[in-house]
Biotite code that builds the C-alpha atoms (Angstrom):
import biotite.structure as struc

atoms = struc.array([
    struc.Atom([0.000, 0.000, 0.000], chain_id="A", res_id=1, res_name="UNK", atom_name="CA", element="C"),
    struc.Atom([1.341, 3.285, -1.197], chain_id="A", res_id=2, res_name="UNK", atom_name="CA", element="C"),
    struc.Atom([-0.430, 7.121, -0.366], chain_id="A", res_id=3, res_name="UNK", atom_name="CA", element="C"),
    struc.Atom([-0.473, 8.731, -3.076], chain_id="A", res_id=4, res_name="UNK", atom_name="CA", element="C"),
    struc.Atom([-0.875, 12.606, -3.029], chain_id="A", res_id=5, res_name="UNK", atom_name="CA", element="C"),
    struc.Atom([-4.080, 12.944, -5.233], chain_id="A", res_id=6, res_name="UNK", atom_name="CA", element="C"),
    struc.Atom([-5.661, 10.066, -4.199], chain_id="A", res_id=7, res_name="UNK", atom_name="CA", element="C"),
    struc.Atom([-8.378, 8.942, -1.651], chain_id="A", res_id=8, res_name="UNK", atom_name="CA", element="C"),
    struc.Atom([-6.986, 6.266, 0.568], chain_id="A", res_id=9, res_name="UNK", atom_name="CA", element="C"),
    struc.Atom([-9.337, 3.291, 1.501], chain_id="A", res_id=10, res_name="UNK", atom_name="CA", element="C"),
    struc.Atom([-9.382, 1.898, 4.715], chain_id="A", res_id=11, res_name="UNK", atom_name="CA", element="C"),
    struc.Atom([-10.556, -1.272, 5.682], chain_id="A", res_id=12, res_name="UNK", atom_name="CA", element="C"),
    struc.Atom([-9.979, -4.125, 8.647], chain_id="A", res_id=13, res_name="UNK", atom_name="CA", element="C"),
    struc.Atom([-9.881, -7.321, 6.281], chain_id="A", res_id=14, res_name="UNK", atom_name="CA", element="C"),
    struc.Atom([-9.196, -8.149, 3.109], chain_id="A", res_id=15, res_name="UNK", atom_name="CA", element="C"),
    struc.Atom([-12.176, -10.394, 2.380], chain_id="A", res_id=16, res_name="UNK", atom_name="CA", element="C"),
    struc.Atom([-13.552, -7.059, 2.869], chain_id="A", res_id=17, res_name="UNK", atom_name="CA", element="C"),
    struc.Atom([-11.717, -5.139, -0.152], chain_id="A", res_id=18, res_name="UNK", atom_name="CA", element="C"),
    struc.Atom([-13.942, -7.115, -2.784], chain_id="A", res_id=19, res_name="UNK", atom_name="CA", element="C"),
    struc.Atom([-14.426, -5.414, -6.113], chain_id="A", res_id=20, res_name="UNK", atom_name="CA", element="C"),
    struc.Atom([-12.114, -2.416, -4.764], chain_id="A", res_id=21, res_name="UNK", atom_name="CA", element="C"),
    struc.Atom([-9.574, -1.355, -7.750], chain_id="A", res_id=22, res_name="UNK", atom_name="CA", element="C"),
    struc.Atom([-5.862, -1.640, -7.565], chain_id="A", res_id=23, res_name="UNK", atom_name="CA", element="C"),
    struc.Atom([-5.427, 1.843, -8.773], chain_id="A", res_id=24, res_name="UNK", atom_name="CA", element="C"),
    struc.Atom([-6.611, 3.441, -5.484], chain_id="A", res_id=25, res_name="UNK", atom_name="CA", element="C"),
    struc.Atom([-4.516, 2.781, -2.652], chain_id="A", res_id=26, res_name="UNK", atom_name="CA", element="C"),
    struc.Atom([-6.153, 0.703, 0.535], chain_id="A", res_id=27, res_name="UNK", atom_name="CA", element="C"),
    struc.Atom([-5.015, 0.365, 4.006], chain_id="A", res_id=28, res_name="UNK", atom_name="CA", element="C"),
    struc.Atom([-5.721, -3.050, 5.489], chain_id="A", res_id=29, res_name="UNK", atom_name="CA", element="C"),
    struc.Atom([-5.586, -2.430, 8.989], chain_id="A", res_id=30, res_name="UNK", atom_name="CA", element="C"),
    struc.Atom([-6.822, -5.636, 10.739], chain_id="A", res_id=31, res_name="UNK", atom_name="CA", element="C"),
    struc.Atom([-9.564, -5.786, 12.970], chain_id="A", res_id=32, res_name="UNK", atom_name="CA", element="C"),
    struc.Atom([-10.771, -4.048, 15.803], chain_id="A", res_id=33, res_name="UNK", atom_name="CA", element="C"),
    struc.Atom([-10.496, -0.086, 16.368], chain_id="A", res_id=34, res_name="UNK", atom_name="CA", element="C"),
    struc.Atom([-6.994, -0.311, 18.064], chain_id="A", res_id=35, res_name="UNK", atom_name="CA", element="C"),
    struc.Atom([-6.073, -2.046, 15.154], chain_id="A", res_id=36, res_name="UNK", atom_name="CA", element="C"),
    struc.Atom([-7.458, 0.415, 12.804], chain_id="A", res_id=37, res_name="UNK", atom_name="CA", element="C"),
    struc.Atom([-5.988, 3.385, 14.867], chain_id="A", res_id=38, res_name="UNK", atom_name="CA", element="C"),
    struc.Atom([-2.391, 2.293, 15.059], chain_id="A", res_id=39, res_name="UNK", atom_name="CA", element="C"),
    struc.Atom([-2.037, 1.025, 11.071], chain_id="A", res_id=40, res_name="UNK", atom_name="CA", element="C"),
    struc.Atom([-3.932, 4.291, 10.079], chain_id="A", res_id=41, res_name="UNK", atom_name="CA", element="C"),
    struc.Atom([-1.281, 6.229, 11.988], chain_id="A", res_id=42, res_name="UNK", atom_name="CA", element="C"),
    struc.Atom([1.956, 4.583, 11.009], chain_id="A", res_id=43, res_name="UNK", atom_name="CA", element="C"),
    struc.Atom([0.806, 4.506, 7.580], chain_id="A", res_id=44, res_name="UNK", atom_name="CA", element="C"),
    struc.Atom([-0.152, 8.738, 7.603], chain_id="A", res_id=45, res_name="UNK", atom_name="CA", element="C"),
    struc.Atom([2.419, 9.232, 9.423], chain_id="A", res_id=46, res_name="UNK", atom_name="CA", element="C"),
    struc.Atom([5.250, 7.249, 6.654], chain_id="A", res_id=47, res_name="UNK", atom_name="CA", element="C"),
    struc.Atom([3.340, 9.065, 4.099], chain_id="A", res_id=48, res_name="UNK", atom_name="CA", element="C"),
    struc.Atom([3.634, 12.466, 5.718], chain_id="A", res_id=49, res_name="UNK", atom_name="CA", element="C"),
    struc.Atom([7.209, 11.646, 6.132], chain_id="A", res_id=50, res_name="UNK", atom_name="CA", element="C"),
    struc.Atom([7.899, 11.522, 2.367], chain_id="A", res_id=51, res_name="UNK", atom_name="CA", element="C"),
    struc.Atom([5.408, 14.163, 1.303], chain_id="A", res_id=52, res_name="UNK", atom_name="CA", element="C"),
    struc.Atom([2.536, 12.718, 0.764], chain_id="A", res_id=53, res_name="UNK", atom_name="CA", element="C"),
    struc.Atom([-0.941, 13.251, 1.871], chain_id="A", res_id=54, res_name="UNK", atom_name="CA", element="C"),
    struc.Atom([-4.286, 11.382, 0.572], chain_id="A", res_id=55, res_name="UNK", atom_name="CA", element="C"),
    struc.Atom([-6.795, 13.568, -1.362], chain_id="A", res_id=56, res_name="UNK", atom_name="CA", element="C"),
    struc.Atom([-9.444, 12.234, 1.771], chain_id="A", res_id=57, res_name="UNK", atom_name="CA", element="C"),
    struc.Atom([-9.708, 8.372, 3.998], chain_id="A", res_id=58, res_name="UNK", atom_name="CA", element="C"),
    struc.Atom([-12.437, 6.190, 3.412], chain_id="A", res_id=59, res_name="UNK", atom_name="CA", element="C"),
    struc.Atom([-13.636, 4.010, 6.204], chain_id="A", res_id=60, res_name="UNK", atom_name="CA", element="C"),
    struc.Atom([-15.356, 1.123, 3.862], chain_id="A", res_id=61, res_name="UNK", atom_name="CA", element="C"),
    struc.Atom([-16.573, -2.244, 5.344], chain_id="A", res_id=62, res_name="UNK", atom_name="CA", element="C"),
    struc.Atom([-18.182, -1.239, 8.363], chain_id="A", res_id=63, res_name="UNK", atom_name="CA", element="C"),
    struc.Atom([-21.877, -0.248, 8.676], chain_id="A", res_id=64, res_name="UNK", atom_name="CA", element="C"),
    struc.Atom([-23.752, -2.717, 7.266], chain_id="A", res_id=65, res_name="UNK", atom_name="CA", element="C"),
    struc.Atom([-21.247, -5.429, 6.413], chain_id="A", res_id=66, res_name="UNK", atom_name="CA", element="C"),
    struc.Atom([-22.384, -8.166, 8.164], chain_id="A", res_id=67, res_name="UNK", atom_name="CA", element="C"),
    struc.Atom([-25.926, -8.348, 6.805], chain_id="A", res_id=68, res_name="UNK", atom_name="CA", element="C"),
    struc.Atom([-25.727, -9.528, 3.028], chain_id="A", res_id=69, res_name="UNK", atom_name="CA", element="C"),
    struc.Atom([-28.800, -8.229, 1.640], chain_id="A", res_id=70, res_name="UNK", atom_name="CA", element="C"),
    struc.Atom([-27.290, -4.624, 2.756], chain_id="A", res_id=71, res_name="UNK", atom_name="CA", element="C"),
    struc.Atom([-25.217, -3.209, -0.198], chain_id="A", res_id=72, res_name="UNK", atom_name="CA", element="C"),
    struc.Atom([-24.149, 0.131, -1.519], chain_id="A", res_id=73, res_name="UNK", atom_name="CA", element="C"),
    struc.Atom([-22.980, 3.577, 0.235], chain_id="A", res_id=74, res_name="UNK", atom_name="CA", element="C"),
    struc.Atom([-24.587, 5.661, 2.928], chain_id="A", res_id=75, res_name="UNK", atom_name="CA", element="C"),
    struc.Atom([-24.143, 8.594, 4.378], chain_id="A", res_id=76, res_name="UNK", atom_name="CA", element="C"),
    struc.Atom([-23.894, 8.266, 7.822], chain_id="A", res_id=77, res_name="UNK", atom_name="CA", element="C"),
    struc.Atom([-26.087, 10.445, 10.551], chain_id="A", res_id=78, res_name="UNK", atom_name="CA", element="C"),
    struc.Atom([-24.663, 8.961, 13.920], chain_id="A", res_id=79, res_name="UNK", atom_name="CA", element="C"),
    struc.Atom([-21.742, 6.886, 15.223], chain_id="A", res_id=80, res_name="UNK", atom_name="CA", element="C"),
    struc.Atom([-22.344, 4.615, 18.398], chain_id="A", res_id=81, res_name="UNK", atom_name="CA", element="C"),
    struc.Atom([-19.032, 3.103, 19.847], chain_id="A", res_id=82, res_name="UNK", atom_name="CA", element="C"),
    struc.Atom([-20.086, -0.359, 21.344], chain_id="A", res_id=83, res_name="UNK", atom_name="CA", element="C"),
    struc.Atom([-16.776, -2.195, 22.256], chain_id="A", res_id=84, res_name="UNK", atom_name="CA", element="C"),
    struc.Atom([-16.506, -0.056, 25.388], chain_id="A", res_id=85, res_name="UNK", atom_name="CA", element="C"),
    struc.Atom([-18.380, 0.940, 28.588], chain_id="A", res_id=86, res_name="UNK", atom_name="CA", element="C"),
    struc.Atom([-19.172, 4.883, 28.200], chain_id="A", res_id=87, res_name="UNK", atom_name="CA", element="C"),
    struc.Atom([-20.618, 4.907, 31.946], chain_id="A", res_id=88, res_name="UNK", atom_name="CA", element="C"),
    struc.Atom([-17.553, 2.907, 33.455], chain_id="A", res_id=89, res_name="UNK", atom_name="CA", element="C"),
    struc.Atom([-14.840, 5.452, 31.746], chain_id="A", res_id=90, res_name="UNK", atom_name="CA", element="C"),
    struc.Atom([-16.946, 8.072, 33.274], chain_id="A", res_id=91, res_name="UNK", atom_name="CA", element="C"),
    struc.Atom([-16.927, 6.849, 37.013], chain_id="A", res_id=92, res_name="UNK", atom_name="CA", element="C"),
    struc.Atom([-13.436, 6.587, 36.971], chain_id="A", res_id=93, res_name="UNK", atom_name="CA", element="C"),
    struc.Atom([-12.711, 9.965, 35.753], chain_id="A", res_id=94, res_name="UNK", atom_name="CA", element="C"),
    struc.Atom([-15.623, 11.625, 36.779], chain_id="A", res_id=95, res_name="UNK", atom_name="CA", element="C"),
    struc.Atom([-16.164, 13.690, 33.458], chain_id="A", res_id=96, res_name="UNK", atom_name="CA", element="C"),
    struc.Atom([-18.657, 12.219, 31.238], chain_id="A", res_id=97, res_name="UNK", atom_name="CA", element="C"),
    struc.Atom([-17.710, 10.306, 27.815], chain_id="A", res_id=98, res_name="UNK", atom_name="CA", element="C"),
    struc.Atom([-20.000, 10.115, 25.255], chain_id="A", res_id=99, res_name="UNK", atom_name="CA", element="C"),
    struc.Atom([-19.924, 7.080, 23.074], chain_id="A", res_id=100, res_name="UNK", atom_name="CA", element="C"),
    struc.Atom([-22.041, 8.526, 20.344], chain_id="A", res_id=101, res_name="UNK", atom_name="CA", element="C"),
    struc.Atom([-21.360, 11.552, 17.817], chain_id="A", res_id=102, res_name="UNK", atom_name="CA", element="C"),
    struc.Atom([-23.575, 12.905, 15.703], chain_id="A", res_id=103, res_name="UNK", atom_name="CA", element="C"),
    struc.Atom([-22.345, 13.706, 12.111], chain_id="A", res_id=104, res_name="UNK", atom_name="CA", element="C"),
    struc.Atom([-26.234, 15.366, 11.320], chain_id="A", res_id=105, res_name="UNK", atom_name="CA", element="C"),
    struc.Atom([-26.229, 13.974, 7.494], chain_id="A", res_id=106, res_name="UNK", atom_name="CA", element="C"),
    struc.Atom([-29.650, 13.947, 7.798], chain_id="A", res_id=107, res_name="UNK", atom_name="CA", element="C"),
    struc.Atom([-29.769, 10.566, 6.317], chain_id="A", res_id=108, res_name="UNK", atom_name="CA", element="C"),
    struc.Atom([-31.348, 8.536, 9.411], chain_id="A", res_id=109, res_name="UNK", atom_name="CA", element="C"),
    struc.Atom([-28.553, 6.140, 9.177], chain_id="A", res_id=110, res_name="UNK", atom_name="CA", element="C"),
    struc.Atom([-26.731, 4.949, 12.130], chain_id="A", res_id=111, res_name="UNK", atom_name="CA", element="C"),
    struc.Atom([-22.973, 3.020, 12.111], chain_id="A", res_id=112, res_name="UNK", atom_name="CA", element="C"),
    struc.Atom([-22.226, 0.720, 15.291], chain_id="A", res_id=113, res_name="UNK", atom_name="CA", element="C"),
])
């Protein structure tokens, strides 16, 4: 995988997950899991950056949806809801709330967990 200035970068965890994806735009496959995702993401940016190169925008592709097979195509996404950790926990222990949904307002109704 090579950034390209120019050039969207696609990101996604597996790469059963890159089907019909063209070799001409460049995709990150980060593993699974948002650690994962987070660490590859930022070594890769960060290489690119490194030798002067930026992507034109990241795509996130393979997530909402993917594990329903009669779901296809691309949405716009209204609302994130981060599920793999517990909001109320994090905010006992530090005594600050933390929100484990954002709201993107794409008015499209759509919601990615």
């Amino acid at each position: 995988m090579d950034i390209r200035n120019g050039h969207p970068l696609i990101v996604i965890a597996a790469p059963e997950k890159a089907g019909g994806m063209t070799a001409s735009i460049p995709t990150l496959i980060t593993g699974i899991g948002t650690l994962n995702a987070a660490i590859t993401l930022s070594r890769a940016l960060a290489d690119a950056h490194s030798r002067g190169h930026r992507p034109t925008r990241i795509i996130n592709a393979g997530t909402a949806g993917s594990l329903i097979p009669s779901c296809s195509g691309i949405f716009e996404i209204d609302h994130v809801i981060k599920h793999d950790f517990d909001h109320e926990t994090l905010t006992a222990i530090t005594g600050r709330p933390f929100a484990n949904r954002i709201d993107l307002f794409a008015h499209s109704g759509a919601c990615c967990w």
